[in-house]
C-alpha positions in Angstrom: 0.0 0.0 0.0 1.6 3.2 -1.1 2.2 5.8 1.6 1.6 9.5 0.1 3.3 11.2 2.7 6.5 9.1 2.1 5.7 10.1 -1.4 5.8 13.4 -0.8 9.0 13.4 1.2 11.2 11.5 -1.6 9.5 14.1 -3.8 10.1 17.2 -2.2 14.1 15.6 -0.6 14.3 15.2 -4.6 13.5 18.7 -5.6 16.2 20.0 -3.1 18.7 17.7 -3.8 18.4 18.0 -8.1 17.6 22.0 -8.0 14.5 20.8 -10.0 11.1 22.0 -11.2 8.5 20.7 -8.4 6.0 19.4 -11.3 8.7 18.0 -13.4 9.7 16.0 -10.3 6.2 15.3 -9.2 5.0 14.1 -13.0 8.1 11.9 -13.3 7.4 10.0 -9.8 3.8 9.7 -10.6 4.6 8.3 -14.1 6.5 5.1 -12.5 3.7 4.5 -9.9 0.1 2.9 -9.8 -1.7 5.7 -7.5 -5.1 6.4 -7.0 -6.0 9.8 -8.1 -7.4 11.0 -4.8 -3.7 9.7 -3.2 -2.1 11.9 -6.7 -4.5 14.8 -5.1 -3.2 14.5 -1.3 0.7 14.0 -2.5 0.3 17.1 -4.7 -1.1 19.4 -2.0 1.4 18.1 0.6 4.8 18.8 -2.2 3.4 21.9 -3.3 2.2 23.5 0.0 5.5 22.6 1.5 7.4 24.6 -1.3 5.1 27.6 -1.3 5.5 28.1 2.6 9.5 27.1 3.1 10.1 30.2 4.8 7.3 30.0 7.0 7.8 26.3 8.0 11.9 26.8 8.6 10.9 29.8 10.7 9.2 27.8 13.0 11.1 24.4 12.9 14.1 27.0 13.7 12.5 28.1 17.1 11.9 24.3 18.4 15.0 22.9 16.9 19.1 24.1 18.6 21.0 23.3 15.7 21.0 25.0 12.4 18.5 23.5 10.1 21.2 23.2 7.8 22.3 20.0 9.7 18.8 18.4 9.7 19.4 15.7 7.0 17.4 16.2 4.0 15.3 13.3 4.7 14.5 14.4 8.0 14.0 17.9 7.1 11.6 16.8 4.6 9.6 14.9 7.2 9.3 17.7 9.7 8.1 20.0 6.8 5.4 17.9 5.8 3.9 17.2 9.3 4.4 21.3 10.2 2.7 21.9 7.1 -0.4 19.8 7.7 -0.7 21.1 11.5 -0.5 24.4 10.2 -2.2 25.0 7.1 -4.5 21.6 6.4 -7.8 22.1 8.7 -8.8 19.0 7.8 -6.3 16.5 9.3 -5.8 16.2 12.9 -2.6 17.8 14.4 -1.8 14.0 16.0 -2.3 12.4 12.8 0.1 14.5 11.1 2.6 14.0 14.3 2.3 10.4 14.2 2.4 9.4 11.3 5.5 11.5 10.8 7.1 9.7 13.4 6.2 6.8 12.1 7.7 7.6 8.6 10.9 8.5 10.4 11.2 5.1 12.3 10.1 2.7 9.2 13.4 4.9 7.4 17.3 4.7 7.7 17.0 7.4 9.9 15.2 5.3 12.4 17.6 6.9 15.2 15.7 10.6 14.6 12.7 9.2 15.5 12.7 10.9 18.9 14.0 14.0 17.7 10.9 14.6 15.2 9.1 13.4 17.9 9.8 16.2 20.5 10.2 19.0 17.5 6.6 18.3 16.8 5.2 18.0 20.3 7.1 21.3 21.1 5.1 22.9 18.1 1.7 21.7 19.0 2.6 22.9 22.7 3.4 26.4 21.5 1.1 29.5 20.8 2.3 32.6 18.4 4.1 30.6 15.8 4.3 33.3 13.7 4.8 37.1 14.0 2.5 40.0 13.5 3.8 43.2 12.7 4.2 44.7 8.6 7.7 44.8 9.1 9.4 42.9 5.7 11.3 40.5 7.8 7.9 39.7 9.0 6.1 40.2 6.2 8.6 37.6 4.6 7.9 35.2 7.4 4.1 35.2 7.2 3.7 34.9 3.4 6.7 32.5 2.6 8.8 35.2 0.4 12.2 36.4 0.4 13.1 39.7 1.7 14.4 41.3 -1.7 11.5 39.9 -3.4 8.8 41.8 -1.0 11.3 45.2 -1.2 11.3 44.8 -5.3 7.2 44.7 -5.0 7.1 47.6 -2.9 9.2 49.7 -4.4 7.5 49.1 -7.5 3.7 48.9 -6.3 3.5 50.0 -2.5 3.4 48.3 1.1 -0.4 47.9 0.6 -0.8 46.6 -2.8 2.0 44.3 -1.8 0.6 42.6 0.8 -2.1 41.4 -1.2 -0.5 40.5 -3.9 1.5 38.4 -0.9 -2.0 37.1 0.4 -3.0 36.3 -3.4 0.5 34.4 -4.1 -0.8 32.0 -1.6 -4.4 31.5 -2.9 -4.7 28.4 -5.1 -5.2 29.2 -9.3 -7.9 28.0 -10.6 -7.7 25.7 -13.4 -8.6 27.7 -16.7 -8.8 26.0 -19.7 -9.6 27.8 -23.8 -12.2 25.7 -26.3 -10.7 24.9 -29.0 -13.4 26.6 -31.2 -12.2 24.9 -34.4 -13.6 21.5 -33.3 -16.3 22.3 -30.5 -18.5 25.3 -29.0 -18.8 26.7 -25.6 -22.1 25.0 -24.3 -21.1 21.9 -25.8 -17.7 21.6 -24.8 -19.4 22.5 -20.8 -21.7 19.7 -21.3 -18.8 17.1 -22.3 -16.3 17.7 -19.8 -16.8 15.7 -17.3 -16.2 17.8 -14.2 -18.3 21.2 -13.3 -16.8 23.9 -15.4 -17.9 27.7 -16.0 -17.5 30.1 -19.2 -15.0 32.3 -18.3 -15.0 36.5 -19.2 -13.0 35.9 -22.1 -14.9 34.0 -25.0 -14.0 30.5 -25.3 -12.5 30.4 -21.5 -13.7 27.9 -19.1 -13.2 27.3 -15.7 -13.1 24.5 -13.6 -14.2 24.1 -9.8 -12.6 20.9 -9.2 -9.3 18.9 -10.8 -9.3 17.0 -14.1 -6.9 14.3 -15.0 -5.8 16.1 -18.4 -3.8 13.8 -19.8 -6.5 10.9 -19.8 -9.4 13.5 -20.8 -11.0 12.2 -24.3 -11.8 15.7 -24.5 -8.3 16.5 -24.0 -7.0 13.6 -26.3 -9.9 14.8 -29.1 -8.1 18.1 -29.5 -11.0 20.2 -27.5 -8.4 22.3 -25.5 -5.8 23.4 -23.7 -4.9 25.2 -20.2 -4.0 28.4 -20.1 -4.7 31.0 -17.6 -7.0 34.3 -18.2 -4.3 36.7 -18.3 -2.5 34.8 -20.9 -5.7 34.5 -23.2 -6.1 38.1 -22.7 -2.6 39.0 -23.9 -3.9 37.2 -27.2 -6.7 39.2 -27.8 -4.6 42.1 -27.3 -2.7 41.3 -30.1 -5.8 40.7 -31.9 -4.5 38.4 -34.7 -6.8 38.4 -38.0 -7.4 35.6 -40.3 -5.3 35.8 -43.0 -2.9 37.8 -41.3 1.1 36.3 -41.0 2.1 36.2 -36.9 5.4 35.4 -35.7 5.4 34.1 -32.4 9.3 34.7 -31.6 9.3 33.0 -28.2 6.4 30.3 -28.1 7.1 27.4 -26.4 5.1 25.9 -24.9 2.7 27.4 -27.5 -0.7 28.2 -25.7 -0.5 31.8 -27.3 0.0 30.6 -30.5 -2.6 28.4 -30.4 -5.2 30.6 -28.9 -4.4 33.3 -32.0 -4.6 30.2 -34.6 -8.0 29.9 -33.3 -8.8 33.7 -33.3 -7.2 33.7 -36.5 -10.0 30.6 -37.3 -7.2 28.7 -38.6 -6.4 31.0 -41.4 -3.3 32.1 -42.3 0.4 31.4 -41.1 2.0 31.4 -37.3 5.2 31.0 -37.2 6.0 29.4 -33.5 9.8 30.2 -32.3 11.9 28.5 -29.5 15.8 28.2 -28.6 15.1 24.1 -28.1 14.4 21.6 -30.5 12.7 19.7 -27.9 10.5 22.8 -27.2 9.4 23.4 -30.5 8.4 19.5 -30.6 6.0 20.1 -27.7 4.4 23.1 -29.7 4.1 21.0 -33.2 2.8 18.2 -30.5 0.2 20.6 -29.2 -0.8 21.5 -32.7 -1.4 18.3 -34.5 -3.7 17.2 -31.4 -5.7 20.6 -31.5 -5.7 20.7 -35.6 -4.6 24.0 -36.0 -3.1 23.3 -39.2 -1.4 27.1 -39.7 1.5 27.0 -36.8 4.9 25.9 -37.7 7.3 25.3 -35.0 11.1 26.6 -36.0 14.3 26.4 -33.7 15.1 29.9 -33.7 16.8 32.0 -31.0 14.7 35.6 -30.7 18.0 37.7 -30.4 19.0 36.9 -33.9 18.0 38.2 -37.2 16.5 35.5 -39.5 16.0 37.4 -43.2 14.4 34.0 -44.5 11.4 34.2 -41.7 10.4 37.2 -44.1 7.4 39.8 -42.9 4.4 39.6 -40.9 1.4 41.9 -39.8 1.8 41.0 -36.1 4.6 39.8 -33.8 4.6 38.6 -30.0 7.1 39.2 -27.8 6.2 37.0 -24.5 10.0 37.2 -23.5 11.7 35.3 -20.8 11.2 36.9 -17.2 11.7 36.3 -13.8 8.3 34.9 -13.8 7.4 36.5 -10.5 3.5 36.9 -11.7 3.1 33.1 -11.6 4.3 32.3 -8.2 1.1 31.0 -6.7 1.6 28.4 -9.8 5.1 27.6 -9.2 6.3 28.6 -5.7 9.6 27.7 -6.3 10.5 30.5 -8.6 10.3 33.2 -5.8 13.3 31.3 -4.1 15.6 32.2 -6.8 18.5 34.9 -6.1 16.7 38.2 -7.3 20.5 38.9 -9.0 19.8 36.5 -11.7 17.2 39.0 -12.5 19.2 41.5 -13.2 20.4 40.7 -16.9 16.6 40.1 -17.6 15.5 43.5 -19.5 19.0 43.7 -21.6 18.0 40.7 -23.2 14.3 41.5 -23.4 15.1 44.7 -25.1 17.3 43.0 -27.1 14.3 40.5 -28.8 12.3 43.1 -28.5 14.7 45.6 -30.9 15.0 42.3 -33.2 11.0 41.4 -33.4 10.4 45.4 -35.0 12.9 44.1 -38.4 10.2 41.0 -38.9 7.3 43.9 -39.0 5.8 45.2 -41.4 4.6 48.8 -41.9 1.8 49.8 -39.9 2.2 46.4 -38.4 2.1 45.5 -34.5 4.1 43.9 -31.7 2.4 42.8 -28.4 5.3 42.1 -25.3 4.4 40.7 -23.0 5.8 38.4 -19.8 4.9 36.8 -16.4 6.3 39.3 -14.4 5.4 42.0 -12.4 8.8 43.6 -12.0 8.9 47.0 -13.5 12.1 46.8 -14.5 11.2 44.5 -17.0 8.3 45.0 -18.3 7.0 49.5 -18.2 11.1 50.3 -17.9 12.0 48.1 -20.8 8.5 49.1 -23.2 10.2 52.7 -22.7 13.3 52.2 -23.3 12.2 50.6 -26.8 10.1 53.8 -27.5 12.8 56.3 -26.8 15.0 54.7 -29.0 12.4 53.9 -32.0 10.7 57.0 -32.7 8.2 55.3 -35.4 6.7 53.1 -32.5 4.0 54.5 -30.8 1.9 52.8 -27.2 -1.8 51.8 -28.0 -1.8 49.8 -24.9 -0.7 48.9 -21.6 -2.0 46.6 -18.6 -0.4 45.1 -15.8 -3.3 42.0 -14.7 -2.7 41.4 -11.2 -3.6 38.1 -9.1 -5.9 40.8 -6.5 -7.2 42.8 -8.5 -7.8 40.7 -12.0 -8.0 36.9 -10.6 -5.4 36.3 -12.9 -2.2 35.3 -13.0 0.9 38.4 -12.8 0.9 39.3 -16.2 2.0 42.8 -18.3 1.7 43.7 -21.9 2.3 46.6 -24.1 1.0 46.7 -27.6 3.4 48.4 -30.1 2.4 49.6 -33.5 5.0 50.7 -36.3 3.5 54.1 -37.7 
């Protein structure tokens, strides 16, 4: 009988130890395992909740625990952050229950001999009142929603203390699963009377939202080509753009295509997309995506977006959804928030730089939407006008920032661009 919060331990020790993508990780373990999907559910919750409140559960593990948690072994770490994270922050399952059944993980383990140490670090905890602080300082503030320190200071200098705080509060809210109709094979009403869990239309046409999980992958509406997930903001971004049928689009950073796809059906699967990514391995996943939707008009090319391609020729529109720090996506995947903010910094050279090489693929009168998953300023309002200062035959028709508390979106920014 499979154990989910042993699962969830060699998932999460994993994830540390490789430096990798938490659903990567979690979609690889699955894939070798016969789990029932309630058990995929639990394991899920457990790996993910655990990432997205790291800071809060090491802060308190630190108070019960003299040494530095740096010396906890992985393992064991792992074990106390699970069990913390269900007496904390999962109402549903007794505070003992998590307690001992950590303990018992530990003892049925190699590291049979910390059994007594978890033991007492959890007893300590459930023993204890005022985990957490109280005060808006940002160490505090860091502390209570799980973010680093230069993080919150980036958001506040950008957007406020107040503003920043919810969009804290929101980062912690779970997405809601969003999916676009493929309107080439199905309509709206039908498409909601297929699936086969309770779904909504969304604002944007052809948007639906779930209220519960799906298993995607073994959907027949999924397999038939039906649709694809994709957040509101991002199917927002496309009608932005506003792609025409007809019309040529170069999509200069695609993968893994869910833009192109949603302006091949906008466009009504007329015309031409061209579908761009660094990775041949990426631009297999978009010609993947597709063939199984049957939007015949995108063609996926290995191209890198700060290089000038004369054979890609002209086209009426061009989107720029440029690498980012991805900072808008966080309550999606927590982990990106623990990345050093200094790998950030290179971030709107090189967005400029694709940006300045998308306007030689445009034609005259044409238009360029960038966009990213950020909310940092610096790379998405800074570098939009930096581009205009230094292309006077550009001109702004639009610019939005969606925000998780104010828009029930993901973070997302884009600037439409026309050539006058």
């Amino acid at each position: 009988m499979l154990n989910a919060r042993k699962i969830a331990v060699k998932i999460l020790v994993k994830i540390e130890k490789d430096n990798s993508y938490s659903n990567l990780t979690i979609n690889s373990i699955f894939k070798d395992l016969e789990i029932s999907s309630g058990d995929k559910a639990f394991v899920t919750a457990l790996v993910y909740g655990v990432i997205e409140r790291k800071i809060t559960l090491d802060y308190v593990l630190s108070k019960h625990i003299k040494t530095p948690l740096k010396k906890v072994s992985q393992f064991s770490l792992a074990v106390l952050r699970v069990a913390l994270y269900q007496m904390m922050f999962m109402d549903k399952i007794p505070e003992s229950a998590a307690v001992n059944e950590a303990v018992k993980l530990i003892k049925n383990s190699k590291e049979s001999r910390n059994s007594g140490f978890v033991n007492a670090v959890l007893r300590n905890v459930l023993r204890s009142e005022n985990l957490l602080p109280n005060s808006d300082s940002i160490e505090d503030l860091s502390v209570i929603y799980s973010c680093p320190v230069e993080i919150i200071e980036s958001l506040i200098n950008d957007y406020g203390k107040s503003d920043t705080i919810e969009l804290l509060k929101a980062s912690l809210e779970p997405a809601p699963l969003t999916l676009k109709v493929n309107t080439i094979k199905t309509d709206i009403d039908s498409f909601v009377n297929e699936i086969e869990v309770e779904a909504q239309k969304g604002e944007i046409f052809g948007s639906v939202i779930l209220k519960n999980g799906i298993d995607i992958a073994n959907s027949k509406v999924y397999k038939q080509g039906k649709f694809f997930v994709q957040d509101t903001a991002s199917q927002k971004v496309v009608t932005v753009l506003n792609p025409k049928p007809n019309e040529r689009m170069l999509d200069m950073c695609a993968a893994p295509g869910g833009k192109s796809f949603s302006s091949a059906i906008l466009m009504e699967n007329k015309g031409e997309i061209i579908s761009c990514d660094l990775y041949e391995h990426k631009c297999k996943l978009i010609s993947d995506g597709a063939k199984r939707l049957g939007l015949d008009i995108i063609s996926a090319q290995v191209q890198d977006a700060t290089v000038y391609n004369k054979e890609l020729g002209e086209f009426d529109c061009i989107l720029c959804d440029v690498l980012c720090s991805g900072l808008g996506i966080i309550r999606r995947k927590p982990e990106i928030k623990y990345k050093n903010i200094k790998d950030f910094e290179d971030l709107p050279e090189i967005q400029l730089k694709i940006l300045n090489n998308a306007k030689k693929y445009l034609k005259q009168s044409g238009r360029i939407l960038y966009s990213t998953c950020t909310l940092r300023k610096s790379e998405n309002e800074d570098v939009v006008n930096r581009f205009l200062s230094e292309n006077n035959d550009f001109s702004l028709k639009y610019s939005h920032t969606f925000m998780p508390h104010t828009d029930g979106t993901d973070g997302f920014f884009c600037a439409l661009l026309e050539k006058n």
